[in-house]
C-alpha positions, 0 to 999 in steps of 0.5 A, spaced: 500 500 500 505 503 502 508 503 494 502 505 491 501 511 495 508 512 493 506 511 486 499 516 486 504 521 489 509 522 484 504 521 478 501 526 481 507 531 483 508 530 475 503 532 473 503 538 477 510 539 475 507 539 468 501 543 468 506 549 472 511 548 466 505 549 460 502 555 464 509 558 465 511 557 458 511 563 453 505 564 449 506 564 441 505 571 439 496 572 437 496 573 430 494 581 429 486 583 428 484 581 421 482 588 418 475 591 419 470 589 413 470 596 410 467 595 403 460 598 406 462 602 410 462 610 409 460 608 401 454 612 397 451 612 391 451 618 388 448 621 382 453 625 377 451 628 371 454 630 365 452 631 358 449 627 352 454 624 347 449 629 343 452 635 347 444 637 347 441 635 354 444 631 361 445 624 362 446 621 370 451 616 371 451 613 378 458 611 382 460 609 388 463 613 394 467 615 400 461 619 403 466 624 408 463 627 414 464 634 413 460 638 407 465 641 405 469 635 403 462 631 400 461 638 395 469 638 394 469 630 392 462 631 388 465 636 384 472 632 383 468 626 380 465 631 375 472 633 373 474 626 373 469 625 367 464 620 365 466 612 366 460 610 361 458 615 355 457 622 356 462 627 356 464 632 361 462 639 361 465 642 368 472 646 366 478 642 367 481 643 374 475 645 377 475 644 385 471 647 390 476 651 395 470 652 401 462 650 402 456 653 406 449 651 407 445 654 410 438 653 415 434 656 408 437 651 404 443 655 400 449 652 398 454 657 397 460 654 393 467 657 392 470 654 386 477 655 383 479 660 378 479 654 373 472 653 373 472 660 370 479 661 366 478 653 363 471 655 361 471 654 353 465 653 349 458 657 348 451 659 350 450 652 350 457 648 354 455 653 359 448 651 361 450 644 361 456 646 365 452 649 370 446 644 370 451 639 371 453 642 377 447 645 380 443 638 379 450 633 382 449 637 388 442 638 389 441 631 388 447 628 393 447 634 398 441 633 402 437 641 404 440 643 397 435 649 394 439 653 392 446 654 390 450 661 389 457 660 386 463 664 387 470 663 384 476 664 387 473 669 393 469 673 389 462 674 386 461 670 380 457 675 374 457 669 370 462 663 366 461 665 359 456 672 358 450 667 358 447 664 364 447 670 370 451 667 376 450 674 380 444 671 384 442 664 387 440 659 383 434 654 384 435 647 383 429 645 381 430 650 375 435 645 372 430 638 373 
């Protein structure tokens, strides 16, 4: 009895040798987090419009993109898709270079927009260019930016009286003017 006494003991005392080694032994380093499943988040569909292939009317192309929190950044990225261009037909018609430089909405739903000198400098085109131009414009951001009215354009700092002598500027522009 004496030696199976003596037998459970040093079994047992192995086993306590061993479970005091594994829990003391360094643990493998745990594999960094996979990386947070983002493919949906902060993304929206957004309506741009552009001209006709025929130059004559617009025609709405949908993308998606990053929705940034500020406004000025959402009208900024809006506007630098419509510099970027159609990806499926359409021509664009906002002058090359053009960025907003600042935005405002207000609590009456007037959407100041404070463009780059481009918007008017790399303007080339007629009565009609500058419609589309406009209207491509006014109606990508009414569509994307919620509460917007009415937008007032500005260039550079300064009152914008019109791009090409054809569609006045100088007073805020209704959105439902350009459906």
């Amino acid at each position: 009895m004496k030696r199976f006494l003596l037998v459970v003991a040093l079994i047992l005392a192995v086993l306590a040798w061993a479970v005091v080694r594994w829990k003391g032994r360094p643990r493998p380093p745990a594999p960094p987090p996979a990386a947070a499943d983002t493919s949906s988040a902060g993304f929206r569909a957004v309506r741009l419009y552009f001209a006709s292939e025929g130059g004559d009317s617009l025609m709405a192309e949908s993308r998606e993109m990053v929705e940034p929190p500020m406004l000025r950044d959402r009208v900024a990225a809006l506007v630098r898709e419509l510099d970027r261009g159609p990806t499926r037909g359409g021509v664009a018609v906002l002058p090359a270079g053009t960025s907003v430089r600042f935005a405002y909405l207000d609590a009456d739903g007037l959407l100041t927009v404070d463009l780059s000198r481009s918007f008017v400098q790399e303007f080339r085109g007629g009565a009609g260019a500058e419609y589309l131009a406009v209207a491509s414009l006014v109606r990508t951001l009414a569509v994307n930016v919620p509460g917007v009215k009415r937008l007032l354009l500005v260039c550079g700092g300064e009152p914008l009286v019109t791009l090409g002598g054809h569609v006045p500027l100088d007073r805020p522009i209704v959105a439902s003017d350009f459906p």
